[in-house]
N, C-alpha and C positions, 0 to 999 in steps of 0.2 A: 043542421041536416046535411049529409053530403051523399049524393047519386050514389048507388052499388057499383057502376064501373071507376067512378075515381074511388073509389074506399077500397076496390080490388087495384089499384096502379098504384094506391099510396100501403100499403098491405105488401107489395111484390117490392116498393122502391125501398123500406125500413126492413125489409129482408137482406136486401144487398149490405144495406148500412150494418145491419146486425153484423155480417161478415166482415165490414171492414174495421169495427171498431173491436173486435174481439181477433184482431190480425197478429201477426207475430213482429210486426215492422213498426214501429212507433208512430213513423211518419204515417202508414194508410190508417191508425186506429185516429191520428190525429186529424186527418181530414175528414175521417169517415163521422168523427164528433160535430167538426165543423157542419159539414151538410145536414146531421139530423137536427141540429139546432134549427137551421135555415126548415128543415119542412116541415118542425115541430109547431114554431113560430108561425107560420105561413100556414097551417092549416091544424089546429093544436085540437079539433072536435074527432077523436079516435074512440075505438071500441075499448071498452074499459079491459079485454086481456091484453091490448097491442099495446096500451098504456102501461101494464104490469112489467108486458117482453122490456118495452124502453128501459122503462126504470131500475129493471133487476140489468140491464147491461150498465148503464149508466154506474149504478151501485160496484159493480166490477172495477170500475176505471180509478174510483176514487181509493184504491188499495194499487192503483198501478205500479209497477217498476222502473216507469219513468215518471219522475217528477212533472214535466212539461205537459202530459197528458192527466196527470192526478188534476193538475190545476186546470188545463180547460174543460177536463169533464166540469170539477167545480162552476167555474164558469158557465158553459153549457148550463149547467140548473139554474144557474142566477137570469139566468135568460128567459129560460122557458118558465117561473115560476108562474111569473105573470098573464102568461096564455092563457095555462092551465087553470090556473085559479085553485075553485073546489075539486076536480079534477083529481089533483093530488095524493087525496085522502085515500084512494085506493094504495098506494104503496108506502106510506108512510112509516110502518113497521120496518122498514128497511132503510127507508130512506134517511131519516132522522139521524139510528146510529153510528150511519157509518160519515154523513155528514160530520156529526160531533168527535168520531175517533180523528179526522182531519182538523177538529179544532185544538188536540192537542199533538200535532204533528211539532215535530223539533224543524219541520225546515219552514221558514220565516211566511215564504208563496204563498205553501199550500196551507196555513193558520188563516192568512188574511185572505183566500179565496173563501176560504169554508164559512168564515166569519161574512164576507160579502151572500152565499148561497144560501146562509141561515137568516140573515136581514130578509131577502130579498121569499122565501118561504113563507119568514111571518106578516111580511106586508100584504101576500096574494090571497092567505088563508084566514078564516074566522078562528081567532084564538082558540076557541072551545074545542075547533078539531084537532090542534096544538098540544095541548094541557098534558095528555096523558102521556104521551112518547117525550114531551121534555123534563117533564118531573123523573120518569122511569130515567130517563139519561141523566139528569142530576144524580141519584141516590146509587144509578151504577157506572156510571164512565168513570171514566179513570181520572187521575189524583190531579189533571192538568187543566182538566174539563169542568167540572164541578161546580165551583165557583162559578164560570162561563155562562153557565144552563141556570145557577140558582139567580143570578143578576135576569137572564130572559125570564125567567119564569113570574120573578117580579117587574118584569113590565107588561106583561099580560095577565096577570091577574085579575085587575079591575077590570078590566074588558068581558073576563070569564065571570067575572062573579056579580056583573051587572046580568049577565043573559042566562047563564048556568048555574047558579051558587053551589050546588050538589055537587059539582065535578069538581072544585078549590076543595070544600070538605073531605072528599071521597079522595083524592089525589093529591094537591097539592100541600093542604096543612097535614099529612105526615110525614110528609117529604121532607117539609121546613124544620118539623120535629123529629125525624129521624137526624137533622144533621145538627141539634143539638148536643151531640158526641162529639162531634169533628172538633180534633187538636190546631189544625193548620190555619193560620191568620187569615189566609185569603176567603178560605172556605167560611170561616167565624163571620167575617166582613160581610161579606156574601148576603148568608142566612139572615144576617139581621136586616140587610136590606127587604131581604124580602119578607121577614117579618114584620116590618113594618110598612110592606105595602100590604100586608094580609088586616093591619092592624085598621088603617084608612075603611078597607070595606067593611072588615065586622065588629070592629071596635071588640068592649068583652066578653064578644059571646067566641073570639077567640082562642080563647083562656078555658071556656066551657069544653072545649073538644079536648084536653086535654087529661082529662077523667083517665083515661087509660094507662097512661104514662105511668112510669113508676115515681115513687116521690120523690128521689132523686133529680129525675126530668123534671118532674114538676119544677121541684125548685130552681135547678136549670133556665128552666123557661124566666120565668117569675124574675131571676136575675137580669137575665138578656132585654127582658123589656124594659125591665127598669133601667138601664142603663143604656139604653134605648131613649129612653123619657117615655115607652111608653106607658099605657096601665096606673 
């Protein structure tokens, strides 16, 4: 709980900040990051639109024009994940993909912040809240990403499918089976890791969801695990 006159000072103070980080000078966007980390941190219980205002700027910064600023907004989230917690879940539709379009950035920083800002995501949040926005960024980021998101997705699984199973069925094993298609070794690599983390929690009632496939996939599948060892 926070008093109505500090939530109206802290309300007037992330107003100024909104000004400085959306500045034309690199240097005040980058102070102006600095400080909202420091009051995000220091007092992170805000109204769930003031939380949206943040994160839709925050989201701005990680397509910035200066490198230096891509990466401490990055930063900046790695920071505040942990404040916030569940928190999060309010902008996550945003937040997630343009995290991940940073995880296939060509410059070396901004890969290994985004990569630190998505650790630091999955650690604050209950997978379950996870599942849908990173299977969706699996089967549509781009050709650098993919494999990235199929490796996390298979480390959050079991977690999901101990407390949710409905949400792996409904989202994750068509994910896995949609990238049954995929030519690219990394992405092939990938998948079958996580098909075989999909395999651990349902063993062959894995193979039953796939009714739908064409028999192609089917056998697709059918191969993958087998050379796998699973099935």
């Amino acid at each position: 709980y926070m008093p109505e006159g500090a939530m109206a000072a802290e309300l007037e103070e992330l107003t100024g900040l909104f000004k400085r980080v959306t500045s034309n000078d690199w240097r005040d966007r980058s102070d102006g990051l600095k400080e909202l980390e420091t009051l995000v941190v220091g007092c992170p219980y805000m109204p769930e639109d003031q939380l949206v205002s943040m994160f839709d700027h925050l989201v701005q910064r990680l397509s910035d024009g200066n490198s230096k600023v891509n990466v401490q907004a990055l930063s900046v989230l790695e920071n505040i994940f942990p404040a916030l917690g569940e928190s999060t879940v309010c902008s996550l539709n945003t937040l997630v993909p343009a995290i991940v379009t940073n995880l296939g950035s060509t410059n070396e920083k901004i890969r290994f912040a985004a990569n630190k800002a998505i650790d630091s995501l999955t650690h604050s949040m209950d997978s379950a809240s996870l599942l849908q926005n990173f299977a969706h960024c699996a089967s549509h980021g781009g050709p650098r990403t993919k494999h990235v998101m199929l490796d996390r997705l298979a480390l959050i699984a079991p977690d999901v499918f101990r407390m949710r199973p409905h949400l792996v069925t409904k989202y994750l094993v068509p994910t896995s089976f949609a990238m049954l298609s995929e030519t690219r070794g990394e992405v092939k690599t990938a998948n079958t890791r996580l098909l075989r983390s999909l395999w651990e929690v349902m063993g062959p009632t894995l193979k039953d969801q796939s009714s739908s496939l064409s028999p192609a996939m089917q056998s697709k599948l059918e191969e993958t695990l087998r050379q796998a060892g699973l099935g």
